[in-house]
C-alpha positions as CSV (number, residue, x, y, z in Angstrom):
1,X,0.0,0.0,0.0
2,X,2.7,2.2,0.8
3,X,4.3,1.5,-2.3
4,X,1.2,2.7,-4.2
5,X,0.8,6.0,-2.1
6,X,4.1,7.1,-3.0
7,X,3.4,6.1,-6.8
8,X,0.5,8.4,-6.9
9,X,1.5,11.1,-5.0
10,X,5.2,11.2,-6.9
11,X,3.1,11.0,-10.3
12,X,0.9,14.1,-9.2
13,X,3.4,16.4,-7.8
14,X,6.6,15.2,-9.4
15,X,10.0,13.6,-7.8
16,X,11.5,17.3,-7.7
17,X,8.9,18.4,-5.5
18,X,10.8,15.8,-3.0
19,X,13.5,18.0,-2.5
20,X,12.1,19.8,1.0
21,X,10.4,18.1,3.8
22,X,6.2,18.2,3.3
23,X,3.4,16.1,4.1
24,X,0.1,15.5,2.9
25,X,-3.2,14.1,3.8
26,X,-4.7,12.0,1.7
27,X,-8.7,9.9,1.3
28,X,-7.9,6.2,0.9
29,X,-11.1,5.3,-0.4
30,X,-10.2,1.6,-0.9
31,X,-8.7,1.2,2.9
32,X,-12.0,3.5,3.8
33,X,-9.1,5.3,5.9
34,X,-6.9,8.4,5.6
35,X,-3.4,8.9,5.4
36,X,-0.6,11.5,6.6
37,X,1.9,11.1,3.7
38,X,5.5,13.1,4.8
39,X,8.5,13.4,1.6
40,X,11.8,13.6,2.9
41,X,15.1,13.8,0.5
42,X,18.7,14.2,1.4
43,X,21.6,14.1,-1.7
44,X,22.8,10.8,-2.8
45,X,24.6,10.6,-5.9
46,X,24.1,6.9,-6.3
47,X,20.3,7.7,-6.5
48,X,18.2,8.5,-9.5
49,X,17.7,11.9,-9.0
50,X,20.9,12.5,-6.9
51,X,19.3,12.5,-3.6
52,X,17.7,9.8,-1.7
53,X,13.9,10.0,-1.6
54,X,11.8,8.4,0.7
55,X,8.3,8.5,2.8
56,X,7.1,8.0,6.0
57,X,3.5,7.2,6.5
58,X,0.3,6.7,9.2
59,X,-2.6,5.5,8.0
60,X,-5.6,5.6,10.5
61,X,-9.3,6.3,10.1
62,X,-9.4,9.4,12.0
63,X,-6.4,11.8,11.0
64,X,-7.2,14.7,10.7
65,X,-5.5,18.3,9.7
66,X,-5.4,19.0,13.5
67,X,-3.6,15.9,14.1
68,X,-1.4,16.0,11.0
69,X,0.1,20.0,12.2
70,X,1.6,17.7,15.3
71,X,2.4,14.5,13.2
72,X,4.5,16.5,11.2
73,X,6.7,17.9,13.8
74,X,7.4,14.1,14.5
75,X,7.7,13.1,11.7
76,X,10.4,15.8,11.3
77,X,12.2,14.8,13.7
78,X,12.6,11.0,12.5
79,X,13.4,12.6,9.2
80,X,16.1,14.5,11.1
81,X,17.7,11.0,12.1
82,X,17.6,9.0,8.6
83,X,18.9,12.0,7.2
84,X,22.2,11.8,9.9
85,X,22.3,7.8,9.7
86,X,21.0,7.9,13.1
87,X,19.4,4.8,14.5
88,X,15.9,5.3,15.8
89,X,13.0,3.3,17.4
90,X,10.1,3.0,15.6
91,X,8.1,1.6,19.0
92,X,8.9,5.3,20.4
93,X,8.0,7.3,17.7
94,X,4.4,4.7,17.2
95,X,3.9,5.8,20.7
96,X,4.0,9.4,20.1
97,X,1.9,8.7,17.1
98,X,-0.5,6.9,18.5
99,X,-1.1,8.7,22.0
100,X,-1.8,12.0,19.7
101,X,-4.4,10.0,18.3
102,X,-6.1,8.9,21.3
103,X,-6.4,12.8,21.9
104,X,-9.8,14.2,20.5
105,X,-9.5,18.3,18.9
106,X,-11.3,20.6,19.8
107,X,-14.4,21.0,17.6
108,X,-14.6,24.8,16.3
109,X,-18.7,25.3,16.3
């Protein structure tokens, strides 16, 4: 699935769009779910486009843009480590993730 997320975001805004971090929120009517889709790149001259290019990803039912302005900032921060060859835990960063999600917004009336 992830896979086919990055296909058809890449093919709607383009591999040089990759270049700075930024995430997006995306329907996934087939999963009836949503997604919070963040690009990361750093240079690589190994790679295709002479930088490495790679997504992170939550999929959940109820993400929402209030939850996604905090995911970022995580996700960021992960993004800050792959970028540094920095080993990080997955299971802390879920954690985060998920205990964010447990946490209703406030609804604007």
């Amino acid at each position: 699935i992830v896979n086919q997320l990055f296909t058809v975001v890449t093919s709607m805004y383009g591999h040089d769009k990759i270049t700075k971090a930024e995430g997006v929120l995306l329907n996934i009517k087939n999963l009836n779910t949503r997604g919070y889709l963040f690009f990361d790149s750093y240079p690589d001259d190994t790679e295709r486009f002479g930088e490495k290019q790679y997504m992170l990803a939550v999929i959940a039912p109820s993400i929402n843009y209030f939850h996604t302005i905090e995911i970022k900032d995580i996700m960021i921060d992960i993004s800050e480590k792959i970028k540094k060859k920095i080993d990080w835990n997955i299971e802390e960063y879920w954690k985060k993730i998920y205990d964010l999600m447990l946490i209703e917004p406030l609804k604007i009336e």
